[in-house]
N, C-alpha and C positions, 0 to 999 in steps of 0.2 A: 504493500500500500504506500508507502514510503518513495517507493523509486517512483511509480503511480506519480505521485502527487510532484516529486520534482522534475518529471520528465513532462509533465501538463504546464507548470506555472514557471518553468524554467526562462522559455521565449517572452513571460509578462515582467521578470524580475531585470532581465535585460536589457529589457524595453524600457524600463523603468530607468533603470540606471545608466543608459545613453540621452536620458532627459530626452525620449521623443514625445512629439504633444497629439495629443488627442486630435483623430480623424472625423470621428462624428458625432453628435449625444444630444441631447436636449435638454435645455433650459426652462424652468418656468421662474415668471415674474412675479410683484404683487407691482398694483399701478394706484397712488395715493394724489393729490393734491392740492398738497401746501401752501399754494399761492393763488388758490381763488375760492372763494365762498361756495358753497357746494351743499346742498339741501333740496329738499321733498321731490320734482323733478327732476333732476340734476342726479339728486344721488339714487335716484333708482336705476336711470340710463347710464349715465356716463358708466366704463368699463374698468373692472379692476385687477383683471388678471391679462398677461401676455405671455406667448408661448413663441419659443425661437428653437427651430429645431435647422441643425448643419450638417454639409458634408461635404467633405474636400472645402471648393472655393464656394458652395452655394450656401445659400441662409433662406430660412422662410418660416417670416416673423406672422402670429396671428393673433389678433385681439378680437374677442367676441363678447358679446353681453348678455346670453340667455339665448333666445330664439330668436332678438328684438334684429339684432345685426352684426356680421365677421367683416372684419376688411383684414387682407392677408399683402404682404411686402414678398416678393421672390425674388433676390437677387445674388449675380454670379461676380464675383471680383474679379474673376479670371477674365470675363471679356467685358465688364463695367456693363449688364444686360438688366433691367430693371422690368419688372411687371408687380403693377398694383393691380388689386379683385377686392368690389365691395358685393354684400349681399343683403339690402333691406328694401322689404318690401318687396316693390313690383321689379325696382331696381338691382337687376343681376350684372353687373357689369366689371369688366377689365380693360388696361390698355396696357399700351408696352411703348417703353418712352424714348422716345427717339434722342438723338445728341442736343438737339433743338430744345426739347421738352425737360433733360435733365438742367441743362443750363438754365432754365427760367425756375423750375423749380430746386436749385440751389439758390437762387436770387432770392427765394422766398426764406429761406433758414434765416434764425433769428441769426445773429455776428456775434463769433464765441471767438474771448480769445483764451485758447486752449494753453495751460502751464502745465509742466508734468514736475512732479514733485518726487518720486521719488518710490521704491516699492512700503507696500500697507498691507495690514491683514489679509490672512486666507479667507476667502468667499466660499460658501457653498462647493466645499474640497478645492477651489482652483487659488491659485496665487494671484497677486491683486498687484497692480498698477495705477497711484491715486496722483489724480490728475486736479490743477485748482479752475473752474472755468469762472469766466470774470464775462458778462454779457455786457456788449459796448454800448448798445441800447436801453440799458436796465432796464430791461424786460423783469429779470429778478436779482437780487445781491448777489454775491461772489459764493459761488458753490462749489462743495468738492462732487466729484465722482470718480467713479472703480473701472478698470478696465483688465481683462487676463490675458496673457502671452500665453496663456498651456494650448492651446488648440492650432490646428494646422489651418483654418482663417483667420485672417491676420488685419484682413482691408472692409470688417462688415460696416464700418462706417461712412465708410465713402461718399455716400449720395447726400449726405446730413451735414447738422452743423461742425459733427467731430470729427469732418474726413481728414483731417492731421494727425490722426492719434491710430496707435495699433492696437490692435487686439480686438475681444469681443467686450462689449462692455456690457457690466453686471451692477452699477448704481448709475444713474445717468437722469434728464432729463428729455421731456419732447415737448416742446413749444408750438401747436399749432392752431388755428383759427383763435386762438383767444384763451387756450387752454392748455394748462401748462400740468402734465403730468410726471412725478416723479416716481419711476423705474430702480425696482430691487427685486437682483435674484433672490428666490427662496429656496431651487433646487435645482442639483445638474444630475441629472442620467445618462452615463456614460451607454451607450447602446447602438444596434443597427438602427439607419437610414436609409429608405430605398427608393428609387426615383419616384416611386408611386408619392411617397410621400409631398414631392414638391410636384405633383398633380393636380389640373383642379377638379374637387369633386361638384361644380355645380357645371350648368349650361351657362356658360356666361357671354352678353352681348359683348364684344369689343368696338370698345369706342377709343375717339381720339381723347390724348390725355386731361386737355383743360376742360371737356364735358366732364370727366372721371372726377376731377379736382372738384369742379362745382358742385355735384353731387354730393360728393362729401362734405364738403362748404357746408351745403343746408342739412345733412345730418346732423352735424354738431350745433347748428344755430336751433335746430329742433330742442337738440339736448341742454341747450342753455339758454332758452328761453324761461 
């Protein structure tokens, strides 16, 4: 039983002590916030969990709220490929954002300027990299957040305000229509990934990106009404 068990875990202790990072696994979030008054409407819709599940260079992040509505983020660093998918309502749609589309929506990210401070506590088993972000717009005060080098994606931020910074980040912020959510992992599950996964399970119409953006637009001006 003995040989058994070191001839099994022998390739994981190796692996281990070549320091290689993590290929695939999924992350869950909690989604809190701190920076805007949040009650009776608001706090039944607005979403409070997110799910990021990776593999190799891809990512695909999903926030859902009940049955009410998912919008899911699938993107490849490897060739900078972005598609967003909302699902509320009569509203099933996606688009896939061209060179044009991402430039305009980087224009939209709030102006972070990104300071890396230095390595911080272990997160949810991975190693942390805490970063100070100072927004030029005082959108909100000078905030820390976490970012990990353990994984073999390195560039998931790209498309946002933290395309400076490496890793997959595990405290973080999202600033968008008006509503500014703060982002903490709760848990990582090291596991299989399989393309299925970055599939989409609905019929969805594809549209061009700034109808996608509006759409969302009045989501959230629903939700914060």
């Amino acid at each position: 039983m003995s040989r058994l068990f070191i001839i099994f875990f022998l390739p994981f202790i190796v692996l281990s002590c070549k320091g290689s990072k993590i290929e695939q696994g999924e992350i869950e979030y909690q989604i809190t916030y701190p920076y805007n008054e949040i009650s009776g409407v608001m706090e039944m819709m607005l979403p409070k969990e997110l799910t990021v599940k990776f593999k190799g260079t891809k990512s695909i992040a999903t926030i859902k709220r009940g049955a009410m509505f998912t919008t899911q983020i699938v993107a490849d660093e490897a060739d900078y490929s972005l598609e967003m998918r909302l699902d509320f309502g009569s509203d099933v749609l996606n688009t896939f954002l061209t060179p044009e589309d991402l430039d305009y929506f980087l224009s939209t990210q709030p102006e972070y300027e990104v300071k890396k401070v230095g390595k911080s506590d272990s997160l949810v088993g991975c190693s942390t990299v805490k970063y100070k972000i100072d927004c030029k717009k005082d959108t909100i005060p000078e905030t820390d957040c976490c970012f990990t080098e353990d994984f073999t994606i390195q560039d998931v931020s790209w498309f946002t305000a933290y395309k400076n910074t490496k890793g997959m980040p595990l405290v973080y912020l999202i600033d968008r229509f008006g509503i500014i959510m703060k982002v903490e992992a709760t848990k990582f599950t090291p596991k299989e990934i399989t393309d299925k996964d970055f599939q989409p399970t609905e019929n969805y119409e594809t549209v061009p990106f700034k109808k996608y953006d509006k759409k969302l637009n009045e989501l959230f001006k629903i939700m914060t009404e």
